[in-house]
C-alpha positions as CSV (number, residue, x, y, z in Angstrom):
1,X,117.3,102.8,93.6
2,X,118.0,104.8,96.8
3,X,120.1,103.2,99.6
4,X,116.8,104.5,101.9
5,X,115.3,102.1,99.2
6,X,117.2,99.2,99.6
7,X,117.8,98.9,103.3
8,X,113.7,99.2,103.2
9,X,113.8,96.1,100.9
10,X,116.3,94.3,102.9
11,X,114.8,94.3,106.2
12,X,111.2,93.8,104.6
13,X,112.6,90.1,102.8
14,X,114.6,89.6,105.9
15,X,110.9,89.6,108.1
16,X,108.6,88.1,105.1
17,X,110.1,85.7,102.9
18,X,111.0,82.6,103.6
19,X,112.2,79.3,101.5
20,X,108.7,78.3,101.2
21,X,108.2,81.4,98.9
22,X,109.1,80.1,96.1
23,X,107.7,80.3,92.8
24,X,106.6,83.1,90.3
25,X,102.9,83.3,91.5
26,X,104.1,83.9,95.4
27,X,106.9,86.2,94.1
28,X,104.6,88.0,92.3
29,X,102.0,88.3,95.6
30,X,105.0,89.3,97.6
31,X,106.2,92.2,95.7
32,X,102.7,93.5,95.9
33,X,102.6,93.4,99.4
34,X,106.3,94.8,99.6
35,X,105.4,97.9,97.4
36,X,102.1,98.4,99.9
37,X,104.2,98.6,102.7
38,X,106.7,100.4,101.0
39,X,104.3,102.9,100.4
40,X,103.2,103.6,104.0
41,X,106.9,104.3,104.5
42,X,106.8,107.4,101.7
43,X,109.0,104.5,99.5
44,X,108.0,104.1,96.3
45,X,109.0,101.3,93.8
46,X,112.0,103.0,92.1
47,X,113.4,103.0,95.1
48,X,114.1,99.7,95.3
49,X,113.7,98.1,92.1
50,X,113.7,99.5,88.2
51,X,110.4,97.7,87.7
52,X,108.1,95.2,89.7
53,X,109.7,92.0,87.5
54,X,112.8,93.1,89.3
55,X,111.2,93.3,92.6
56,X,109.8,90.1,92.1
57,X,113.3,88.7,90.8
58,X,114.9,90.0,94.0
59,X,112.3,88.2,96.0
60,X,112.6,85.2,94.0
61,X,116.0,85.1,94.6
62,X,116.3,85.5,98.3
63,X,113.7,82.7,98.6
64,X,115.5,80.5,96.8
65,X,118.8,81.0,98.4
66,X,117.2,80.5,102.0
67,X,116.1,77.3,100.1
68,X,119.5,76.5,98.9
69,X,122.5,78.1,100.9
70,X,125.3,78.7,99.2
71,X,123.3,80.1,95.8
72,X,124.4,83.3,94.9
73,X,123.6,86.0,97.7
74,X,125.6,84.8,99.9
């Protein structure tokens, strides 16, 4: 991971993930999406994540903590 990498990945679940995002199936959409628009940036995946079940992990994550404050992310 590159901190170029990782602000890209924080701003991008900051503007497109939201509680209702949820769930391995929309994780899995949203990390697609996230590595498209990574790409149109010159970012590619190991810039953010080891692997796209990571990626989607991340995601997962941040969408359940906006479900849940006070989950770990805080």
């Amino acid at each position: 991971m590159t901190t170029r990498g990782v602000k890209f990945l924080q701003n991008w679940i900051a503007k497109n993930v939201t509680f209702e995002d949820q769930g391995e199936g929309r994780a899995t959409i949203l990390a697609t999406e996230c590595i498209l628009a990574a790409a149109t940036s010159g970012i590619v995946l190991v810039h953010m994540a080891d692997d796209v079940e990571a990626l989607e992990r991340i995601i997962l994550e941040a969408a359940t903590h906006l479900a849940e404050p006070g989950t770990p992310g805080d």
